[in-house]
Phi, psi and omega in degrees: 000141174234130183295169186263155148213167180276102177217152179320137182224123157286166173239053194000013188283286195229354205278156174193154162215147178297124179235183196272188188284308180330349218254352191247123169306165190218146195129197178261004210238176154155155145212130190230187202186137156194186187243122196231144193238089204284135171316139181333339171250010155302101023262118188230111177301108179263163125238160189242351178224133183194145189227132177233183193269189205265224234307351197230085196278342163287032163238122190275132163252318198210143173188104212250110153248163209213051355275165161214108163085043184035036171239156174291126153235146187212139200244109164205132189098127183192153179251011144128338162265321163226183187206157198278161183229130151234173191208141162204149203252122195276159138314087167358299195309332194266346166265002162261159156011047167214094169293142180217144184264101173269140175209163204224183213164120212215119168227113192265334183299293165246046170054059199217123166225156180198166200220117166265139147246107170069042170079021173195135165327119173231006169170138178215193189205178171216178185041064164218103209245009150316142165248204194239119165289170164289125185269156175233350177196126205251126171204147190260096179105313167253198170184265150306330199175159193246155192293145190245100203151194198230149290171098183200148197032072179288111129285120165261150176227158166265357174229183175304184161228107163331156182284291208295329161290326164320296163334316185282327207258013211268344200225055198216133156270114185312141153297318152120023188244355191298136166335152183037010181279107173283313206221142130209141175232130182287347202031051188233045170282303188115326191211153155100171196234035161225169162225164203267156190238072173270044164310342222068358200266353179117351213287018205296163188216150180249134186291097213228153174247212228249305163327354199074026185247149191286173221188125146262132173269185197266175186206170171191153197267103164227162148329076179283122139280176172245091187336312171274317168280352170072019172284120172280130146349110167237177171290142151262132179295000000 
């Protein structure tokens, strides 16, 4: 039997969430992931994920566009003037009315960065040795600009995450006690102006609107799948 879950929707207008600075690791490592299903005005230059420093909060530490210029770009690790990048310009079919699962991955240590789609290596790069400063500001859906779409299982990690682990876990709900798991907020509460951070660490974002007031955004109960494999998002057993 497959359950319904609940997940989040931007309107690209204004919507957003506030997360805490804590919610991102500082250091050489990360991987982060989630599942995104894009709106109807996709391709539109987004950003859907974004953490900037503490005195320059418009300077990027970490930053996923979900396209800009009809490219994937993932920005992460910086020395306040540039920051490591890769890019590869995606298919409209993988950013529109459809889900598909992305995770992005920073090892500064042996310079390794990558970007998985749906589970496979889908562009990577070397020799991107920044490591991730301490953040002043963390947010989910906007950064540059706001993400126009729906939203589901967000995961921060403090290491790489392995191709093959990306894999096991992509289409599995996390206990939220797993080794190196900084952060995940699953986004199926359904109601309320918060989303729960279920690591225990506390991590929690707040729902937000351009003023800075909390906000409910609309939800809605779907399947998230993986467009090739067609695996539904389960309980781990």
């Amino acid at each position: 039997m497959t359950n319904l879950h609940s997940v989040l929707i931007f309107d690209g207008i204004d919507d957003y969430v506030s997360l805490p600075v804590s919610s991102i690791p500082e250091g050489k490592e990360i991987s982060l992931s989630f599942w995104a299903k894009g709106g109807s005005s996709q391709p539109k230059n987004n950003s859907v994920f974004y953490a900037g420093f503490p005195s320059r909060t418009d300077v990027r530490i970490i930053n996923i566009h979900l396209p800009w210029n009809s490219e994937i770009d993932f920005d992460c690790g910086s020395d306040g003037s540039t920051c490591n990048r890769i890019g590869k310009a995606a298919q409209t079919k993988d950013l529109k009315d459809t889900w598909t699962h992305w995770a992005f991955t920073l090892n500064a240590n042996t310079g390794k960065m990558v970007i998985y789609l749906n589970g496979e290596l889908w562009c990577e790069g070397s020799n991107k040795t920044k490591p991730i400063p301490k953040a002043g500001v963390v947010k989910l859906g906007n950064g540059y600009s706001f993400y126009p779409g729906s939203l589901s299982d967000v995961r921060v990690w403090n290491r790489e995450l392995t191709h093959a682990e990306i894999k096991e876990t992509m289409s599995v709900r996390l206990t939220g006690k797993e080794p190196g798991l900084v952060s995940y907020w699953p986004l199926d509460e359904g109601t309320g102006t918060q989303v729960t951070d279920k690591t225990g660490r506390g991590h929690h974002g707040t729902i937000m609107e351009p003023l800075g007031k909390p906000q409910k955004f609309p939800s809605e109960n779907e399947i998230v799948s993986s467009l090739s494999q067609g695996n539904s998002l389960r309980e781990r057993a």
